[in-house]
PyMOL commands that place a pseudoatom at each C-alpha (Angstrom):
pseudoatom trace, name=CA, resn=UNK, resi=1, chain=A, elem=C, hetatm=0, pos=[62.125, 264.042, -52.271]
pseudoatom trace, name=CA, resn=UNK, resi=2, chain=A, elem=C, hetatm=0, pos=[59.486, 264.951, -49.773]
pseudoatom trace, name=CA, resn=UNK, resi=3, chain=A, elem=C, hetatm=0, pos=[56.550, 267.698, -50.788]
pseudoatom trace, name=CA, resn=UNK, resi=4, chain=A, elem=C, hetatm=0, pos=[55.563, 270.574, -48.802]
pseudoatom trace, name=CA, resn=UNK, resi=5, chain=A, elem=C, hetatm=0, pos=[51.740, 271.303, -48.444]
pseudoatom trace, name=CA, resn=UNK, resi=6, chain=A, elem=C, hetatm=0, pos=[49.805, 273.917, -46.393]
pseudoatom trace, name=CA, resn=UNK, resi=7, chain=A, elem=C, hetatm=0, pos=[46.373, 274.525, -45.023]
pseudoatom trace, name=CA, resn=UNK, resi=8, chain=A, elem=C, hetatm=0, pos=[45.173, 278.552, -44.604]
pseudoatom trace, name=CA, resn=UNK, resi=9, chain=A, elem=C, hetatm=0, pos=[41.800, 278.876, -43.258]
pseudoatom trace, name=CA, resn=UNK, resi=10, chain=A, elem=C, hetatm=0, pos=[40.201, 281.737, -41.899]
pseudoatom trace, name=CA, resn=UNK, resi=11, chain=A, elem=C, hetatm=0, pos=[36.935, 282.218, -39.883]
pseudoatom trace, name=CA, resn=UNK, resi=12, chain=A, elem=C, hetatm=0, pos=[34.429, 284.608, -41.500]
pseudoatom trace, name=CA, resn=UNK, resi=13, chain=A, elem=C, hetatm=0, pos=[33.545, 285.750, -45.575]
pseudoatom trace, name=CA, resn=UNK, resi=14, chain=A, elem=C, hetatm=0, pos=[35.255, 289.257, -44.596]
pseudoatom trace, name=CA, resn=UNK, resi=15, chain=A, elem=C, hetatm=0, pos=[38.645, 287.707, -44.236]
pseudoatom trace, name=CA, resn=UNK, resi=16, chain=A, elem=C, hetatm=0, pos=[40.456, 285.977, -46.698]
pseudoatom trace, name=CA, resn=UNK, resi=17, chain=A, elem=C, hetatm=0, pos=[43.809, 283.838, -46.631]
pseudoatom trace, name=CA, resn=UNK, resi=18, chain=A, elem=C, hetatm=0, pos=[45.981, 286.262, -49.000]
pseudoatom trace, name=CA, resn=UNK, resi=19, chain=A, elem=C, hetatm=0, pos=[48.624, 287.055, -45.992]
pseudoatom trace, name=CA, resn=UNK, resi=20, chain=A, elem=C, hetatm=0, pos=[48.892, 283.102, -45.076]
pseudoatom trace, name=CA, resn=UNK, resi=21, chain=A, elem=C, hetatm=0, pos=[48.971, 282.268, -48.590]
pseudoatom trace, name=CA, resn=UNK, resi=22, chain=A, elem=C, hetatm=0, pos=[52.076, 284.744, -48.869]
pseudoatom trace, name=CA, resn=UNK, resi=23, chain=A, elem=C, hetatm=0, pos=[53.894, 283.017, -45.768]
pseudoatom trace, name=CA, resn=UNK, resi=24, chain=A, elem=C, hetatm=0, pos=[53.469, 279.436, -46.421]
pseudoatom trace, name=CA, resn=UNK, resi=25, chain=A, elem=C, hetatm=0, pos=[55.483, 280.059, -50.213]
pseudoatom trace, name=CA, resn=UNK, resi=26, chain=A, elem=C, hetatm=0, pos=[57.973, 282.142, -48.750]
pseudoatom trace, name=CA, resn=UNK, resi=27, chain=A, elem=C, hetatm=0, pos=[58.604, 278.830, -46.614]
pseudoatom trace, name=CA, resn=UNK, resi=28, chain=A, elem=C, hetatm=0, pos=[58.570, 277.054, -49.038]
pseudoatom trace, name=CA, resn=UNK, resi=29, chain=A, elem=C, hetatm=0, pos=[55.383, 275.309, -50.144]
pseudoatom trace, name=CA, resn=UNK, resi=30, chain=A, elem=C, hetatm=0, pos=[53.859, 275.460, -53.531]
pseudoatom trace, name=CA, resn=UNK, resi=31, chain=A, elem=C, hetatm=0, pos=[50.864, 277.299, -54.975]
pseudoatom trace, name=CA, resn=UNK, resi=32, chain=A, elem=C, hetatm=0, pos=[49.564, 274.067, -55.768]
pseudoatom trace, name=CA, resn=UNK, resi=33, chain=A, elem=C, hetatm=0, pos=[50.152, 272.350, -52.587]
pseudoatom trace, name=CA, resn=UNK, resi=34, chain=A, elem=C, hetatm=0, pos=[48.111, 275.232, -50.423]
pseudoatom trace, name=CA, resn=UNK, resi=35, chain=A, elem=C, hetatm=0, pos=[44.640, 274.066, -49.657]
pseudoatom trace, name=CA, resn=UNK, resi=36, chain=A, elem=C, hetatm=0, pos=[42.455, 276.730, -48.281]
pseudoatom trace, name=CA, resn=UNK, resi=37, chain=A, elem=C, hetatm=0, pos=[39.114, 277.387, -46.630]
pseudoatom trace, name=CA, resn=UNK, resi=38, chain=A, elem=C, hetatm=0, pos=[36.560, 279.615, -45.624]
pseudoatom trace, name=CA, resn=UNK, resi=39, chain=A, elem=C, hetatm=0, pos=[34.925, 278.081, -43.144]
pseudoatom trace, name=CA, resn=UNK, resi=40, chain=A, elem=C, hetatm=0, pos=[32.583, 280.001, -39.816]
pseudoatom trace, name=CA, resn=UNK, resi=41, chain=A, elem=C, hetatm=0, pos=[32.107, 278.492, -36.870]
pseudoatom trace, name=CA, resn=UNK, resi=42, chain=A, elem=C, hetatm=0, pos=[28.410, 279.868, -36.267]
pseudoatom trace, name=CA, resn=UNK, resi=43, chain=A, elem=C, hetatm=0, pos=[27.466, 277.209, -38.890]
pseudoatom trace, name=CA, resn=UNK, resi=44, chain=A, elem=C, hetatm=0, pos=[28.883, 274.372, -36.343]
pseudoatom trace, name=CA, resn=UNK, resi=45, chain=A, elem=C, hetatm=0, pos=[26.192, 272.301, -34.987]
pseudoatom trace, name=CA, resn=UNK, resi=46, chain=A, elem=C, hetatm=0, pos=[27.074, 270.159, -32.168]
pseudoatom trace, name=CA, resn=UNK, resi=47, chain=A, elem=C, hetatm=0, pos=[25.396, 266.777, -31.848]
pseudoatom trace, name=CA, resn=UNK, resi=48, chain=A, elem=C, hetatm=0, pos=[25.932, 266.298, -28.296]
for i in range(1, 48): cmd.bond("trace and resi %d" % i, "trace and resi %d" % (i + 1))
show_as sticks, trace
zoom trace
C-alpha cells in the first residue's frame, strides 16, 4: 500500500497554507503526511 504526502508552502508571514491544507485531504493525503512551510523569497541570497 503506497502513502500519500503533500507539500503546501506559501510565500510571505501574511498568508498561510489553510486552503492547500484543505485540498490536499480532500485528495486524499493525510494530516500527518502534509509538510508545510513558510518560506519568503526576499531572504534568498544568491551565491553567484
Amino acid at each position: 500500500m503506497s502513502k500519500l504526502y503533500g507539500y503546501a508552502r506559501v510565500s510571505t508571514a501574511e498568508q498561510n497554507t489553510d486552503r492547500q491544507i484543505i485540498s490536499l485531504t480532500k485528495f486524499g493525503v493525510s494530516r500527518e503526511n502534509i509538510f508545510a512551510e513558510k518560506q519568503s523569497g526576499k531572504d534568498f541570497k544568491s551565491r553567484l
